[in-house]
ROTIVEX-709654 format. One line per field, with one value per residue (C-alpha): residue number from 1; residue in one letter; x, y, z. Coordinates in steps of 0.1 Angstrom, whole numbers. Layout:
num <- c(NUM, ...)
residuo <- c(a, ...)
u <- c(X, ...)
v <- c(Y, ...)
w <- c(Z, ...)
END
This chain:
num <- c(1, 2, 3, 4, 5, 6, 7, 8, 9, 10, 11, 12, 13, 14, 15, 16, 17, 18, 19, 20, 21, 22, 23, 24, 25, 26, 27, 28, 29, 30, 31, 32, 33, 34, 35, 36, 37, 38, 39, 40, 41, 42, 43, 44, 45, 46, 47, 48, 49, 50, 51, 52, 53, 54, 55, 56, 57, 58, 59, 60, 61, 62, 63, 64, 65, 66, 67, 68, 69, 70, 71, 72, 73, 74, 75, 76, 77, 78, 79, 80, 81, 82, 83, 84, 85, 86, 87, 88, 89, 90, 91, 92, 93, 94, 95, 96, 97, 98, 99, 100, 101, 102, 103, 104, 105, 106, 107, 108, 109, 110, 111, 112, 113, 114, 115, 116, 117, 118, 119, 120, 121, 122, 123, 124, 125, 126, 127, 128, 129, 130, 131, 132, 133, 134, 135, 136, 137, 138, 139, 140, 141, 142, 143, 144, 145, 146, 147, 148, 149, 150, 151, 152, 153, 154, 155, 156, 157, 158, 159, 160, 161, 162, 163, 164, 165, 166, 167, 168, 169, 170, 171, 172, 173, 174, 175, 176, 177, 178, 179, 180, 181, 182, 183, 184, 185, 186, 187, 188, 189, 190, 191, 192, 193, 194, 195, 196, 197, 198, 199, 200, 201, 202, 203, 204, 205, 206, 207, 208, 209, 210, 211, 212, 213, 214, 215, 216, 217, 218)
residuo <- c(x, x, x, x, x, x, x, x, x, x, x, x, x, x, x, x, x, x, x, x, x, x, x, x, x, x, x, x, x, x, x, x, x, x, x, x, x, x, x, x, x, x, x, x, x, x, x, x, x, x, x, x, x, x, x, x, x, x, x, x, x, x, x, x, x, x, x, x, x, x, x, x, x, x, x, x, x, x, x, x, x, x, x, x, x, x, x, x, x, x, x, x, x, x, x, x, x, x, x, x, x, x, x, x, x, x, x, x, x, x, x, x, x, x, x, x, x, x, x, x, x, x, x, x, x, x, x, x, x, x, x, x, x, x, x, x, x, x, x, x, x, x, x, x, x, x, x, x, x, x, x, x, x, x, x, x, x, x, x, x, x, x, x, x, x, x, x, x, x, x, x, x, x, x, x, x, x, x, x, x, x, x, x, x, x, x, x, x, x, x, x, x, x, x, x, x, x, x, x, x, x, x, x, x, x, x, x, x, x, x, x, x, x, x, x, x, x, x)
u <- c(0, 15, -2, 9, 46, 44, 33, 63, 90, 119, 129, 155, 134, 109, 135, 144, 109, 103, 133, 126, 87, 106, 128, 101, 77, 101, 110, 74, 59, 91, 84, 46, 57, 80, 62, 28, 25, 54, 59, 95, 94, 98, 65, 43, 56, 90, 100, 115, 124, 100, 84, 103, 73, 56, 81, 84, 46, 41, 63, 50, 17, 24, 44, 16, -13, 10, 19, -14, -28, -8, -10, -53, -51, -27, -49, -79, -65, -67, -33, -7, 27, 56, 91, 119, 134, 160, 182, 200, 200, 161, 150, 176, 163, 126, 134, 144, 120, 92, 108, 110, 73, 60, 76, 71, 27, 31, 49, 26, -10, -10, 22, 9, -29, -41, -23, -37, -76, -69, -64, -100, -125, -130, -105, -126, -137, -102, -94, -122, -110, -72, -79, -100, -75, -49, -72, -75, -38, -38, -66, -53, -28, -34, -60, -76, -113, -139, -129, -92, -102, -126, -95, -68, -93, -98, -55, -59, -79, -63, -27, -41, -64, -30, -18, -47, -40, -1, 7, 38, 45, 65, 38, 20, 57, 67, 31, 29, 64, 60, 28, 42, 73, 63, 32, 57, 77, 48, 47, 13, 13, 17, -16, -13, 22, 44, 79, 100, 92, 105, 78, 63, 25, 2, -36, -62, -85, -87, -114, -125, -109, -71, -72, -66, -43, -44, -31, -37, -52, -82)
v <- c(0, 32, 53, 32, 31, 68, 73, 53, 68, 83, 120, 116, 94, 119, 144, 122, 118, 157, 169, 146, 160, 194, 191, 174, 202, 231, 210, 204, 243, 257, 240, 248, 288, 287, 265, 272, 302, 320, 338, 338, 311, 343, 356, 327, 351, 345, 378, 387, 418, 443, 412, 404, 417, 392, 366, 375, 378, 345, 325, 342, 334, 301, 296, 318, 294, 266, 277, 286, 255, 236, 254, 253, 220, 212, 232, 216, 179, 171, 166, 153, 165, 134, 147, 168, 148, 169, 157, 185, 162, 160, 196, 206, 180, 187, 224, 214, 187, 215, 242, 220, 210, 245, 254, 228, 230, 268, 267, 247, 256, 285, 302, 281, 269, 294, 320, 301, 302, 339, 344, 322, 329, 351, 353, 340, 312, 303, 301, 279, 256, 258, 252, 223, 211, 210, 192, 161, 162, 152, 128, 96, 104, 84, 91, 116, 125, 150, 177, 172, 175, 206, 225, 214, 233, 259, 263, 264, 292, 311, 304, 317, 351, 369, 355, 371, 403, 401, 382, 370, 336, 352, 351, 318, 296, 310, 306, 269, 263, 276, 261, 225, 228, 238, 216, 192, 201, 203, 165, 167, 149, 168, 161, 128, 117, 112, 129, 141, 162, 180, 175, 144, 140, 115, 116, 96, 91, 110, 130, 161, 182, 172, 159, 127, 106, 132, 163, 196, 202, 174)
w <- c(0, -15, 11, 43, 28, 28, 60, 80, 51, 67, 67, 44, 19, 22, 12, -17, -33, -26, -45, -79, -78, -74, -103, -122, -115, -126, -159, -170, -154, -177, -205, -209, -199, -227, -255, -243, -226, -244, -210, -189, -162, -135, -146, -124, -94, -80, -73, -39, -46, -29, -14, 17, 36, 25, 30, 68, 73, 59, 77, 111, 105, 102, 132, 152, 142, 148, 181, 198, 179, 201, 231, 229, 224, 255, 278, 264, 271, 242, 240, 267, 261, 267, 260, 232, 211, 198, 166, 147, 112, 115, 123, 90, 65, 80, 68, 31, 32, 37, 20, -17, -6, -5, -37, -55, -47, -48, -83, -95, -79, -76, -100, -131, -126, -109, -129, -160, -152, -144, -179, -189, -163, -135, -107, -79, -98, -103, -68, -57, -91, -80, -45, -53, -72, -45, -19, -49, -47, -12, -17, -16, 19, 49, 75, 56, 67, 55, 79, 66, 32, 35, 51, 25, 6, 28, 30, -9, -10, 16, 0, -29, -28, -16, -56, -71, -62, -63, -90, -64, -48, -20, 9, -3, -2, 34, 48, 30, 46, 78, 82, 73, 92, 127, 123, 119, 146, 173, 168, 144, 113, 83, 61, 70, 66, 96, 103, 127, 156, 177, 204, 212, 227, 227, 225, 245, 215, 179, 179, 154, 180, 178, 142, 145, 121, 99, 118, 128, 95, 105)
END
């Protein structure tokens, strides 16, 4: 089972897979920019410059939601903290792991697809279709459940309405990261998938309330 195999990979294999959907991503996004589109593979909205705002704002929010996420769930019991289990490897390849995995969704989702049905349809209308889009992408991970789903869809909208008026991937990749990363590092799975934490909890049951198998995003 592809989905159970994904869910007990390593870090490091993690890593592995993410980085060859990476550079197949950029290959096939820069050849339908330049054959298709006839547009210079920048244009989909990596621009820093002027952006760094965004690029700081995005990565707080993340840590911010993750953060009081945990901390409302502690106080609410809902969680029982157990120890830190510190390893200088893990947090580093973690933060590649996560950073190729927000740029690699946020290249494609919402720098090419969404850009895309800009250009055909109105812009709302493309978001909802984008960011229904990216929840089907996550479909098939483990423990996913109807709550999980709605708010992979929810994340796809609010990843991309700051792209519609921008035209700039700046906020949407540190949000996406951030959000992943810390998530990961509060010891909740990460849309499913297990990987390392930094803090270890336990949970009397899964309920609605602490996510479940599938994370804080369930």
């Amino acid at each position: 089972n592809i989905a159970d195999g994904m869910e007990t990979a390593t870090t490091r294999e993690y890593l592995i897979i993410s980085f060859f959907g990476f550079l197949g991503t950029l290959l096939v996004v820069a050849l339908f920019m330049k054959w298709v589109d006839k547009m210079p593979f920048m244009s989909i909205g990596l621009y820093p410059k002027n952006h760094i705002k965004g690029l700081v704002i995005g990565f707080l929010a993340g840590l911010i939601v993750m953060t009081l996420g945990y901390l409302v769930l502690d106080s609410a019991g809902q969680i029982q903290f157990l120890k830190i289990q510190y390893d200088g490897n893990e947090i580093l390849s973690t933060m590649l792991l996560f950073l190729i995995v927000s740029l690699t969704e946020e290249i494609l989702f919402r720098g090419y697809v969404l850009r895309c049905l800009m250009e055909s349809m109105n812009r709302f209308v493309a978001l909802v279709v984008s960011a229904l889009l990216f929840a089907l992408l996550h479909a098939a991970n483990p423990n996913l459940s109807l709550i999980g789903n709605i708010n992979l869809f929810l994340a796809g909208i609010l990843l991309g309405l700051p792209y519609i008026y921008t035209k700039n991937l700046m906020f949407p990749i540190a949000l996406h990261f951030s959000w992943n990363f810390f998530q990961s590092l509060f010891g909740f799975n990460v849309s499913g998938l297990d990987s390392y934490s930094l803090i270890v909890f336990e949970t009397s049951e899964k309920t609605v309330l602490n996510g479940g198998g599938f994370g804080f995003e369930g």
